[in-house]
NUTOR-606555 format. One line per 2 residues: number of its first residue (from 1); their letters; for each residue x negated, y, z negated of N, C-alpha, C, O, CB. Coordinates in steps of 0.001 Angstrom, whole numbers, plus 500000, padded with zeros to 6 digits. Glycine has a CB too. Layout:
<pts>
NUM> a> X:Y:Z:X:Y:Z:X:Y:Z:X:Y:Z:X:Y:Z ~ ...
</pts>
This chain:
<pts>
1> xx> 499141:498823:500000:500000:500000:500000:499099:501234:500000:498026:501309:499402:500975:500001:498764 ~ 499681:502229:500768:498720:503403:500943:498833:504393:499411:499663:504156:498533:499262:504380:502502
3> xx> 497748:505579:499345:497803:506303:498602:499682:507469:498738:500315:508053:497859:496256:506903:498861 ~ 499809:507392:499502:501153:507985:499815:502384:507003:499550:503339:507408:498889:501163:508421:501331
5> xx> 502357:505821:500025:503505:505458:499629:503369:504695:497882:504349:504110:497420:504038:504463:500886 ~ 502152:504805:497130:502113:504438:496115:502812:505849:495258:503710:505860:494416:500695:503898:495884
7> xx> 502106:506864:495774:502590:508366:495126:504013:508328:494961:504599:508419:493882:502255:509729:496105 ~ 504506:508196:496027:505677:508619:496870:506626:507287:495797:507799:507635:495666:505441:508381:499072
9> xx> 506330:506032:495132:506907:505347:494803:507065:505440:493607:508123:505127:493061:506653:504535:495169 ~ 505802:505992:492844:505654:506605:491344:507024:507426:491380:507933:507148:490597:504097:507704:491033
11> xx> 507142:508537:492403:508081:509618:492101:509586:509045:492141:510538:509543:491541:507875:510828:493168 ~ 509611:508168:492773:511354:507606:492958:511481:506838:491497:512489:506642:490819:511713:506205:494590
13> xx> 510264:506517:491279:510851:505430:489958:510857:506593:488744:511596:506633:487761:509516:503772:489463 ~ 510173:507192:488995:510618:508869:487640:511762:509037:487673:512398:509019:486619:510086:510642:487928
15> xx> 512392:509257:488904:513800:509492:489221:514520:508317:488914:515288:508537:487977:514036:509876:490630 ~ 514583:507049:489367:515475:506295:489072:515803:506358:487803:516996:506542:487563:515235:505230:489412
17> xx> 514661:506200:486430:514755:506436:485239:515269:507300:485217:516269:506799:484704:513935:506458:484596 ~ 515641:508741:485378:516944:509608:484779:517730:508911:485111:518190:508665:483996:517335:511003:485184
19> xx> 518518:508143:485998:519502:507558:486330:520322:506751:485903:521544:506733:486046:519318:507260:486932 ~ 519269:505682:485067:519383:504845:484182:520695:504032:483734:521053:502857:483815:518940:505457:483336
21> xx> 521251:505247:483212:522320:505216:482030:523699:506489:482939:524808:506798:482502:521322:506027:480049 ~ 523037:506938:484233:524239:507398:485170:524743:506522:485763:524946:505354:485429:524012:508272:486131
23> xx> 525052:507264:487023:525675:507087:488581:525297:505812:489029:524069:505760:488971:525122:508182:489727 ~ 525755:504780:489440:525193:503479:489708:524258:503656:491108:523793:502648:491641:526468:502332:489870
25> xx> 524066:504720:491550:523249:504860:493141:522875:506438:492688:523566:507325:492186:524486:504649:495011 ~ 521493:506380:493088:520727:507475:493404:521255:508493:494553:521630:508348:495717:519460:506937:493753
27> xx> 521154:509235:493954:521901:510614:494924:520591:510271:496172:519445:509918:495893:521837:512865:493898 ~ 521022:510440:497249:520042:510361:498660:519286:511443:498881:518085:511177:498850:520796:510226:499995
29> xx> 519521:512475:499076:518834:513582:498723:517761:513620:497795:516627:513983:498108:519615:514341:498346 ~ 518153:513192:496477:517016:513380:495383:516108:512215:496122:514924:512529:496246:517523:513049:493490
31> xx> 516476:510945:496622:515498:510216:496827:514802:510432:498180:513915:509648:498517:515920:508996:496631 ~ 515134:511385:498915:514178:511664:500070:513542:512712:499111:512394:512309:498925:514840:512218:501724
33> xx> 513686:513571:498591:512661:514828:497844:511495:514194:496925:510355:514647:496819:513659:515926:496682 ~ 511972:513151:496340:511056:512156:495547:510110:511864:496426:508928:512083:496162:511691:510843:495015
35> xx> 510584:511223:497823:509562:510398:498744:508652:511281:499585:507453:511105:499797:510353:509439:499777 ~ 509582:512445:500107:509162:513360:500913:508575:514533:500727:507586:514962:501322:509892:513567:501444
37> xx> 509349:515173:499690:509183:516319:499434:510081:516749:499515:511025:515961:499445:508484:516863:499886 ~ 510446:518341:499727:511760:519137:499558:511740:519852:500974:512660:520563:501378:511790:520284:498139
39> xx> 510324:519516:501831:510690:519942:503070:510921:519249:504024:510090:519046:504909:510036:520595:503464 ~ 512512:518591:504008:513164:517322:505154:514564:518760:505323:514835:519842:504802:513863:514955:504132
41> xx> 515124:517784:506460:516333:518800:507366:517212:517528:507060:517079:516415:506551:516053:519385:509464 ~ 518391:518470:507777:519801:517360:507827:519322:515435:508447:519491:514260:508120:521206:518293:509411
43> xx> 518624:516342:509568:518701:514990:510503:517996:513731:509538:518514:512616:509587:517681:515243:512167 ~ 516914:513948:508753:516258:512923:508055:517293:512525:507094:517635:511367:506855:514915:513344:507409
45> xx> 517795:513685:506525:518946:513250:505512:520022:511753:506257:520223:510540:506195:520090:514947:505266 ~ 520404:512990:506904:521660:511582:508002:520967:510206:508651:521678:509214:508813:522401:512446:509851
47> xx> 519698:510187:508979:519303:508632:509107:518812:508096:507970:518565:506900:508125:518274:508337:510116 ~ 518550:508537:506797:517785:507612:505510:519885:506920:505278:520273:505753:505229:516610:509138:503464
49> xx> 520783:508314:505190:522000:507787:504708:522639:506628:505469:523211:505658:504970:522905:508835:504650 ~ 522435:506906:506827:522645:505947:507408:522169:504228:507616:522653:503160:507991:522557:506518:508102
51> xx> 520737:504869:507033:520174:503261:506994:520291:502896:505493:519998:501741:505182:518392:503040:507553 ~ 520523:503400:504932:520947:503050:503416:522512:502399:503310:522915:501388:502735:520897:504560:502454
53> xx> 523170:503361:504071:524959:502329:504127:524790:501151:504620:525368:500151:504195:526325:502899:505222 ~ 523884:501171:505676:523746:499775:506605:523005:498177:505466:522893:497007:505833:522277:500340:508224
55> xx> 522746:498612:504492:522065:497977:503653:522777:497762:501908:523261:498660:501220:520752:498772:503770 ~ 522647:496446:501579:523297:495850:500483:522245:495587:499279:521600:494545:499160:523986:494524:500977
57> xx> 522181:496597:498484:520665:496713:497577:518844:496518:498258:518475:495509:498860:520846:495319:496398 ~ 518077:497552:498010:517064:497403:498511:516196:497645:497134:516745:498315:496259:516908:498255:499758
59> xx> 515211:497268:496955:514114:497356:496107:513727:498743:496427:513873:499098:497596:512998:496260:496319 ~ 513064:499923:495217:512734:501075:495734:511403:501228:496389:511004:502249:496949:512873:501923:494808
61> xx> 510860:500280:496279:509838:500012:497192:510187:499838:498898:509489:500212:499841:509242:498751:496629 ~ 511102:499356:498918:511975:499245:500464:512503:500451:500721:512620:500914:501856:513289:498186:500554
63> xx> 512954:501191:499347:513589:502406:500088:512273:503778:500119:512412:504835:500734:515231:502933:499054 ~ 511147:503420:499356:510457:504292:500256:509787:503886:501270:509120:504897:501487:509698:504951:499716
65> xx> 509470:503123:502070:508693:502299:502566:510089:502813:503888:509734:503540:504816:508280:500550:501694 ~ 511149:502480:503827:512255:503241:504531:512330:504221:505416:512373:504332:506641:512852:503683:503855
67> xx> 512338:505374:503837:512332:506888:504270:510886:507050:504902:510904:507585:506011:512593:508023:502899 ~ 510005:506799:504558:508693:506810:504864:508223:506548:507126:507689:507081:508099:508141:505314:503611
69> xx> 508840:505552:506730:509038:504481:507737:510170:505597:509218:509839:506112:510286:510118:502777:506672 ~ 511123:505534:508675:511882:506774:509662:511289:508365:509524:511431:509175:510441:513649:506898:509165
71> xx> 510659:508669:508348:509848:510285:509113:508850:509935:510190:509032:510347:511336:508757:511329:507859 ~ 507371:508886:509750:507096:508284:510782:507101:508423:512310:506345:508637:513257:507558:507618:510562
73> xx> 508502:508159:511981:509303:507605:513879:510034:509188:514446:510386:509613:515547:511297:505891:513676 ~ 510025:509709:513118:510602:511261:513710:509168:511833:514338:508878:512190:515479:511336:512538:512218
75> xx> 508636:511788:513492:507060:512308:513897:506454:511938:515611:506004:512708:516460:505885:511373:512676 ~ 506622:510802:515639:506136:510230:516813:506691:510736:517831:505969:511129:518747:506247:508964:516888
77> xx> 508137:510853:517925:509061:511549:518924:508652:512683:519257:508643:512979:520452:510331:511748:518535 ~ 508241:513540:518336:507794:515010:518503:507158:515519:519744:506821:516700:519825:506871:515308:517516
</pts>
């Protein structure tokens, strides 16, 4: 695992822990800002959500490895 998606995995699991004892699902948003940062747009928003509905529990290792995985592919398009 890279230095980024280890970072990037530290920060979701900070977050999941507030969660804990909430909302049974992580707000999507907070978990792209965890992975990404706070500088993503709609469009990243709408494909992490989208590939997240498409999916029946993922390890948060899968879901950054995910989000990670689709900026990536946004990138490449560029």
């Amino acid at each position: 695992m890279s230095d980024k998606q280890e970072q990037a995995l530290e920060r979701l699991k900070r977050l999941a822990e507030k969660f804990e004892d909430g909302p049974p699902r992580l707000p999507i948003p907070a978990m792209i800002d965890a992975v990404i940062g706070p500088a993503y747009d709609e469009e990243l928003e709408s494909l992490v959500t989208m590939a997240l509905s498409a999916s029946s529990g993922m390890s948060l290792k899968e879901i950054v490895d995910g989000i990670l995985a689709i900026e990536d592919w946004r990138i490449s398009l560029a």
